[in-house]
C-alpha positions in Angstrom: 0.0 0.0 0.0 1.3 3.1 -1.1 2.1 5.3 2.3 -0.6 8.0 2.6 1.1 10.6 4.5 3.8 13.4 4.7 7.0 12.1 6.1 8.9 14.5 8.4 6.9 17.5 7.5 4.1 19.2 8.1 0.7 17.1 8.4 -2.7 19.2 8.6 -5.7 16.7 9.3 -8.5 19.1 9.8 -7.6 22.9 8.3 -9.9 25.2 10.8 -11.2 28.6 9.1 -10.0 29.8 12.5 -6.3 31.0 14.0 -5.4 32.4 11.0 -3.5 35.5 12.1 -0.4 36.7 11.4 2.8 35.5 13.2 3.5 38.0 15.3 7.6 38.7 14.9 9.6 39.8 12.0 8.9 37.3 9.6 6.8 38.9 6.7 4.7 37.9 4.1 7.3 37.9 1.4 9.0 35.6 3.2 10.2 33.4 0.4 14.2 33.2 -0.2 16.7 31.5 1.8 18.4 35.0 2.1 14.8 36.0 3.9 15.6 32.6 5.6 19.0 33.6 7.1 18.1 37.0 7.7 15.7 35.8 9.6 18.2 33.5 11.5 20.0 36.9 12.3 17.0 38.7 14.3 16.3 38.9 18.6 13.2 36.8 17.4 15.2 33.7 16.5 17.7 34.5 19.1 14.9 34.5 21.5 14.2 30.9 20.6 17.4 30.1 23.3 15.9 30.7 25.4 11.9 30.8 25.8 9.9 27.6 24.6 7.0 30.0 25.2 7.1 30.7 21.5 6.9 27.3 20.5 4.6 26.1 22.7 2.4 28.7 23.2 0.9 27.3 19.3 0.0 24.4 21.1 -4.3 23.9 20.8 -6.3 21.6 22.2 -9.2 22.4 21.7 -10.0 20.4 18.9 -7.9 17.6 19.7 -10.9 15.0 19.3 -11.9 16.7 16.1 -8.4 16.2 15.1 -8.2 12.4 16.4 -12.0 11.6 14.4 -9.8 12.9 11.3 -7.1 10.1 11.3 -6.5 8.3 8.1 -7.8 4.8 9.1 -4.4 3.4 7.9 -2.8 5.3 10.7 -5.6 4.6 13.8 -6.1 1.0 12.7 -2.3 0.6 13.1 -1.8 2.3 16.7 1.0 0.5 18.7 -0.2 -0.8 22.2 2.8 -3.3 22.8 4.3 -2.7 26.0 7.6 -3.3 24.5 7.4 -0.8 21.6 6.3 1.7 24.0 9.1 1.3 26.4 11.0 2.0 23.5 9.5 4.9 22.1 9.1 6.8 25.7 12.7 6.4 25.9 13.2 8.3 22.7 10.9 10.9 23.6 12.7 11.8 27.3 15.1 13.9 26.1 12.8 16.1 23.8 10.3 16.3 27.0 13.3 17.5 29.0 14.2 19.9 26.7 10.5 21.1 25.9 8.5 19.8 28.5 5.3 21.4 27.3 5.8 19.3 24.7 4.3 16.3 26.5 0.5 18.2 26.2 0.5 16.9 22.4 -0.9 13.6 22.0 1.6 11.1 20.6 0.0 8.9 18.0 2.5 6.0 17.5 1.6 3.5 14.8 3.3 0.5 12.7 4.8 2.3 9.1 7.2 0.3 7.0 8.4 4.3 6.7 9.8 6.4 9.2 7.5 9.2 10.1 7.0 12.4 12.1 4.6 14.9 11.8 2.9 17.3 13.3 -1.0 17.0 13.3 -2.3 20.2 13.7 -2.0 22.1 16.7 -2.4 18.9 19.5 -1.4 15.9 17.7 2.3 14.3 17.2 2.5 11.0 14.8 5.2 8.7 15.3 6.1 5.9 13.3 7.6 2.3 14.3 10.2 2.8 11.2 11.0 5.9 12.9 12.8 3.9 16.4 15.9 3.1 13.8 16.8 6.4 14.5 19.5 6.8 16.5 18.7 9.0 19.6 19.9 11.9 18.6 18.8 11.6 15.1 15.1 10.9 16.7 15.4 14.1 18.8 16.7 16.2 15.5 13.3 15.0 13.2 10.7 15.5 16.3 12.4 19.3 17.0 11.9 19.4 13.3 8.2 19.4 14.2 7.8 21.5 16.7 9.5 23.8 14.6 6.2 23.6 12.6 4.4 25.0 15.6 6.5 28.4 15.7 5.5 28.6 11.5 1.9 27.4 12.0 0.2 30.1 11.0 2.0 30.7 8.0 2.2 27.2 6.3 -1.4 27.1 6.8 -1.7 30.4 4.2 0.8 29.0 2.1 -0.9 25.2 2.0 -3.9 26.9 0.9 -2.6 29.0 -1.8 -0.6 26.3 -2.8 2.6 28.3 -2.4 5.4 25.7 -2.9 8.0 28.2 -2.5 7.2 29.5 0.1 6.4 25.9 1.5 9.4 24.5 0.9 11.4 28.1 2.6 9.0 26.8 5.8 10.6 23.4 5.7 14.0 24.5 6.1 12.8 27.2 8.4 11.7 24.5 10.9 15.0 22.7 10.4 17.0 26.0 11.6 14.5 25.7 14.8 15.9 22.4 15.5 19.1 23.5 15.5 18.3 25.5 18.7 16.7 23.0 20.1 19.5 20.2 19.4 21.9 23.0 20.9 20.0 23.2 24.1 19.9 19.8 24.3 23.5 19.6 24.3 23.3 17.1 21.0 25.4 17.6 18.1 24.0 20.2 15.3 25.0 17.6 12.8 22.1 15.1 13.8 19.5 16.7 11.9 21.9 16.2 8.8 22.3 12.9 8.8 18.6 12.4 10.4 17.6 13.5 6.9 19.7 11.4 5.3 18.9 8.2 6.9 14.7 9.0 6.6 15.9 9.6 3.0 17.6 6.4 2.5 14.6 4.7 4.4 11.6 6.3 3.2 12.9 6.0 -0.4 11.9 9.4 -1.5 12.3 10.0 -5.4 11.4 12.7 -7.5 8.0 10.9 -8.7 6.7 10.9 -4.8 3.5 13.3 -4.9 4.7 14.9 -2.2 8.1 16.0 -3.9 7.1 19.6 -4.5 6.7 20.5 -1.2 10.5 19.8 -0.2 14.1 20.8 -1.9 15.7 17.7 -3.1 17.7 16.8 -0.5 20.8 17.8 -1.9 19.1 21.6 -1.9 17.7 21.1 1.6 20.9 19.7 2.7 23.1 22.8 1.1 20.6 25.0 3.1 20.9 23.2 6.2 24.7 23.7 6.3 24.6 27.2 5.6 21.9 27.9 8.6 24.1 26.0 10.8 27.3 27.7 10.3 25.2 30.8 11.3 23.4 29.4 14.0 26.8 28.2 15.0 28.6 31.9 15.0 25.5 33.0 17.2 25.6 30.7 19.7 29.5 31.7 20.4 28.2 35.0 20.6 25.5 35.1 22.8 27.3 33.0 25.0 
C-alpha cells in the first residue's frame, strides 16, 4: 500500500477557518528566499528561541484535539502500537525532547506500525510517530521530532501558504523548521549535525524519489541539505556570541 502521508513534514488533518492571524515577529509575508531565511536567523526573534519555549509552545491547541483524532486516516488509527515493548522504546526516545520542551508532552503522541519512518505534526495537539522511525538513532530521533515542533512556531504561515498552494514558500517553511531544531538540538547539548544525517537516513529509508506526490513540497535533499549547512554555520557563529 502506497504510504498515505507526509513524512517528516508538516501534516494538517482538519484545516480550521480559525487561527489564521499573522505571526507576530519579524517574519513577513514575502518571506520566500533563503536570504529572507537567514536574515531571519539573524534577528532577537530567533535568538529568542534560546531561550523561551514559550514561542513554541504557546501554538500548542487543544481544543479540537478529538476533532483532530476523528480525522485520522484509518491506515494510521487502525495501526496504533499498544505493545508494552514498543512503547518502552518509544518513551525512551521521547525523554530527552520532554526535557528539553517539557510542554511538549500536552501533544498527543500517536505512534503507529509504518514500513516508513514518520514524524509529523497533526495540527495544533497531535504528534505522529512511526515504528520505522525507532531506527533512528537517539539523537537523530530528537533532530526529526524538534523538526516538528519547529512547525508549531510557522503554523500560521504554512497554513496560508498550504492553501494558496505556495510551494516556494512551503518548501522556505521546511528549512525554516530545520533551523529551529538547531536551537533546540543546541539546548539539548546534542550535536547540530544530527539533523543532517537524520535527513539522510529517513531519505535512504523512506525511499523518497522525485516521482513521490509529495516531492514539490521539499528541496531535493541535496538543496535542503546545502541550506541546512549554511543555517548552521550561522546558528553556529551566534551561539558563540551570545554566549
Amino acid at each position: 500500500m502506497k504510504k498515505i502521508i507526509l513524512f517528516t513534514a508538516f501534516l494538517v488533518f482538519y484545516l480550521s477557518t480559525e487561527g489564521q492571524a499573522q505571526i507576530e515577529n519579524s517574519i513577513k509575508d514575502d518571506y520566500k528566499t533563503e536570504t529572507d531565511l537567514r536574515n531571519w536567523i539573524k534577528t532577537k526573534d530567533f535568538e529568542a528561541l534560546f531561550d523561551n519555549n514559550e514561542l513554541l509552545v504557546n501554538k500548542i491547541y487543544l481544543a479540537d484535539k478529538e476533532l483532530e483524532l476523528q480525522y485520522l486516516p484509518e491506515q494510521i488509527s487502525a495501526k496504533r502500537i499498544k505493545t508494552a515493548e514498543k512503547i518502552i522504546q518509544l518513551n525512551h526516545k521521547l525523554k530527552k525532547i520532554y526535557d528539553v520542551v517539557p510542554e511538549s508532552r500536552q501533544l498527543e503522541v500517536i505512534f503507529y506500525e509504518s514500513d516508513y519512518p514518520a514524524t509529523a505534526l497533526g495540527n495544533q495537539s497531535l504528534l505522529l510517530i512511526s515504528s520505522k522511525s525507532l531506527e533512528l538513532s537517539d539523537a537523530e530521533f530528537f533532530a526529526a521530532l524538534a523538526h516538528e515542533l519547529g512547525h508549531l512556531y510557522f503554523f500560521e504561515m504554512m497554513h496560508c501558504a498550504l492553501e494558496k498552494k505556495d510551494f516556494e514558500q512551503i518548501r522556505l517553511i521546511e528549512s525554516s523548521c530545520d533551523a529551529v531544531a538547531l536551537v533546540l538540538l543546541h539546548k539539548a547539548g546534542i550535536d547540530l549535525t544530527s539533523l543532517e544525517k537524520a535527513l539522510i537516513k529517513i531519505n535512504k529509508l523512506e525511499g523518497r524519489n522525485k516521482n513521490d506526490k509529495t516531492a514539490d513540497r521539499y528541496y531535493d535533499l541535496d538543496k535542503r541539505l546545502d541550506v541546512l549547512r549554511g543555517n548552521q554555520s550561522v546558528v553556529e557563529n551566534l551561539i558563540k556570541a551570545i554566549r
